[in-house]
N, C-alpha and C positions, 0 to 999 in steps of 0.2 A: 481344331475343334475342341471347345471347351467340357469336359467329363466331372460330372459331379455326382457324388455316390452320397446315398442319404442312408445314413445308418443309424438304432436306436440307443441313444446315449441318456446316460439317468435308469440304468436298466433297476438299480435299486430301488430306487421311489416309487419308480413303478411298480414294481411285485410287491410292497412293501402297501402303497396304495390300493391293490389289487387286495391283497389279503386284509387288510382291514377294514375297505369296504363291503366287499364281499359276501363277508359274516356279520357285518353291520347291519346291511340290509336283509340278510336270512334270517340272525339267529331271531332278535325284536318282532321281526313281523312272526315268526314261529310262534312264539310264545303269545306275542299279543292275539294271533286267529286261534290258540288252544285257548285262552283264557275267553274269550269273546263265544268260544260252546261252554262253559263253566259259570259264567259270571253272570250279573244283571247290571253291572255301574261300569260305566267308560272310567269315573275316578279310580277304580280300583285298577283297571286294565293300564292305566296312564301313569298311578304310582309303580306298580309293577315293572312297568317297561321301562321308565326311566330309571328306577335303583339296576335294571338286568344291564340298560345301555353304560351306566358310569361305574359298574362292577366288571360288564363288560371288556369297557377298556383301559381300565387298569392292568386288566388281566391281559390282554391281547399286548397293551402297549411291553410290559416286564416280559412276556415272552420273547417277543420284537428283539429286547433290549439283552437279555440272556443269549439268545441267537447270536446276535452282534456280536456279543463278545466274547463266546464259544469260539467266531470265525478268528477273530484277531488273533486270541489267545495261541489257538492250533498254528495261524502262521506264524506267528513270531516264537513258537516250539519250535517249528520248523525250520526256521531261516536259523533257529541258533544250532540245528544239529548241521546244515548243512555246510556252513561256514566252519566247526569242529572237522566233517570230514573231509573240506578241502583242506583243511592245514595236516588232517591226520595222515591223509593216505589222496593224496592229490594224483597219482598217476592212476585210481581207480575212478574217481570225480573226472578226470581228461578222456577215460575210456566211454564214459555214462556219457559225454557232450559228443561225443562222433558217434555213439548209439542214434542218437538223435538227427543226427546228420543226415546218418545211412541210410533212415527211414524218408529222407526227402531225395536219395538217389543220389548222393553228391560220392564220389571218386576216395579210396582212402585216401587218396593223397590232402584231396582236400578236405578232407575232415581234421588229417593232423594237421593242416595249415591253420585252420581256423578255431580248432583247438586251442593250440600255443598261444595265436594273439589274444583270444577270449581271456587266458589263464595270466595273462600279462595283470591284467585290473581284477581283482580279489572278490570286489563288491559287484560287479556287471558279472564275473563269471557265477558267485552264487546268485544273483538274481536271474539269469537265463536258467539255469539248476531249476531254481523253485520255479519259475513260467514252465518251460517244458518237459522236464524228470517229472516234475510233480503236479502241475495243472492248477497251480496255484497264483492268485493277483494280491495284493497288497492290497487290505480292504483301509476303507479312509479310517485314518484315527479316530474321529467323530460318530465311525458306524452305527456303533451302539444304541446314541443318545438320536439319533436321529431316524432311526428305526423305530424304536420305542414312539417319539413323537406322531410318527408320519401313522402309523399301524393304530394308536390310542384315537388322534383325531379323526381320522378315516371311519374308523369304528363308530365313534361319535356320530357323527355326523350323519354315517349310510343309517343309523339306529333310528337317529331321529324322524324319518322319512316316513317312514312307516306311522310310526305313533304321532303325525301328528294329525292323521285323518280322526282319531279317537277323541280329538280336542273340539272337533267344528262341528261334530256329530253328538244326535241325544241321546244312543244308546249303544251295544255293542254290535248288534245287527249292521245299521247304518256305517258303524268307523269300519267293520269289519269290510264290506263291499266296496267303503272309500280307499281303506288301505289295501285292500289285492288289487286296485285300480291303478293306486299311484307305482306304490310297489311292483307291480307286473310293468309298467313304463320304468321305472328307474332300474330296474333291472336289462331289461330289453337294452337303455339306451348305453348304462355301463357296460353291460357283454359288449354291446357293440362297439363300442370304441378305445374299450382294452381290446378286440379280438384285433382292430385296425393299429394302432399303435404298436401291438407286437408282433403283426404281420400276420396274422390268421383270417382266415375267412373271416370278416363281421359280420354276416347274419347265423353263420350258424352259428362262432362264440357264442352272440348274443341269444339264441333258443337255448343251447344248453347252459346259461347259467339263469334264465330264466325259468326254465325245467326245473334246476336244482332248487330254485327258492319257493318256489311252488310246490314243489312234492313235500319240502323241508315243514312247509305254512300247513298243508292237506294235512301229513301226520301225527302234527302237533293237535289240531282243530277237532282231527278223528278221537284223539286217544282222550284227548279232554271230556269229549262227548262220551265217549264209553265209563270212562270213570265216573262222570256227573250222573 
């Protein structure tokens, strides 16, 4: 009987995806439904939004990118102390790898057995170290620069969505109505299949991140209006 296990691989791009559309599609439309109680010209609402989308993801993308290489940076801190204290004090590092053991029930005997072979290869004994001591994977070298990307165009992109009911329409009334239209769809259909990809309920992901882009749109559209 043939067993095939289907598990989520690319978990980066994903979250990576996830947070830059996200806010792509919230922060734009926020600003464009506040502006649209404030304003009388779609050009004005349309220059606005697009300087907020490509300031946007500059910003989103260097945070992306900072991220990235905060994570690298801390592992390979990491991997250089751990490799110091298996040469410093190796019979304490040999004790920390049967800690690990114990914890899955295995026999002292066979902790020191699998102890000794681990400690045989230098480089596999501190890479189990950092996996299980510390909880830590070896992020891709590339992390950074590809974060930065994924997060910047995702931004982009979900930004665009919104603003571009503002274009086909004659006034702010009108894109305003087109854009909680499309927006309320592109958000529904994104919840729902980030909520399916990362194995969560899809309808409700999808309610509550549609929730959140709508209350984000309400507040911005209120407070404009109080202020005008």
């Amino acid at each position: 009987m043939t067993h095939n296990e289907t598990h989520l691989k690319s978990s980066d791009f994903i979250t990576d995806t996830v947070i830059g559309m996200s806010d792509g599609l919230t922060v734009p439309f926020a600003l464009a439904a506040g502006l649209s109680g404030a304003v009388d010209s779609n050009t004005v609402i349309i220059t606005a939004g697009i300087a907020e989308i490509v300031a946007g993801s500059i910003a989103m993308g260097l945070g992306g990118y900072l991220a990235g290489r905060t994570e690298l940076d801390h592992y390979q801190s990491e991997l250089k102390r751990e490799y110091e204290e298996v040469e410093r004090v190796p019979e304490k590092e040999l004790e920390e790898v049967m800690e690990v053991f114990a914890e899955y029930g295995l026999s002292e005997n066979s902790q020191q057995i699998i102890a000794k072979e681990l400690s045989k290869d230098k480089t596999k004994w501190v890479n189990f170290m950092m996996r299980f001591e510390l909880g830590l994977e070896e992020p891709h070298p590339n992390r950074a620069k590809k974060s930065a990307l994924t997060i910047g165009i995702s931004y982009f992109i979900g930004g665009l969505l919104p603003l571009a009911a503002y274009m086909v329409t004659a006034n702010p009334q009108e894109g305003l109505l087109l854009s909680l239209a499309l927006t309320t769809l592109c958000l529904f259909t994104f919840g729902y299949f980030k909520s399916k990809v990362t194995g969560q309920p899809p309808l409700t992901g999808a309610a509550k991140v549609t929730l959140i882009g709508l209350l984000a749109a309400a507040a911005a559209f209120g407070i404009a209006k109080l202020i005008s």
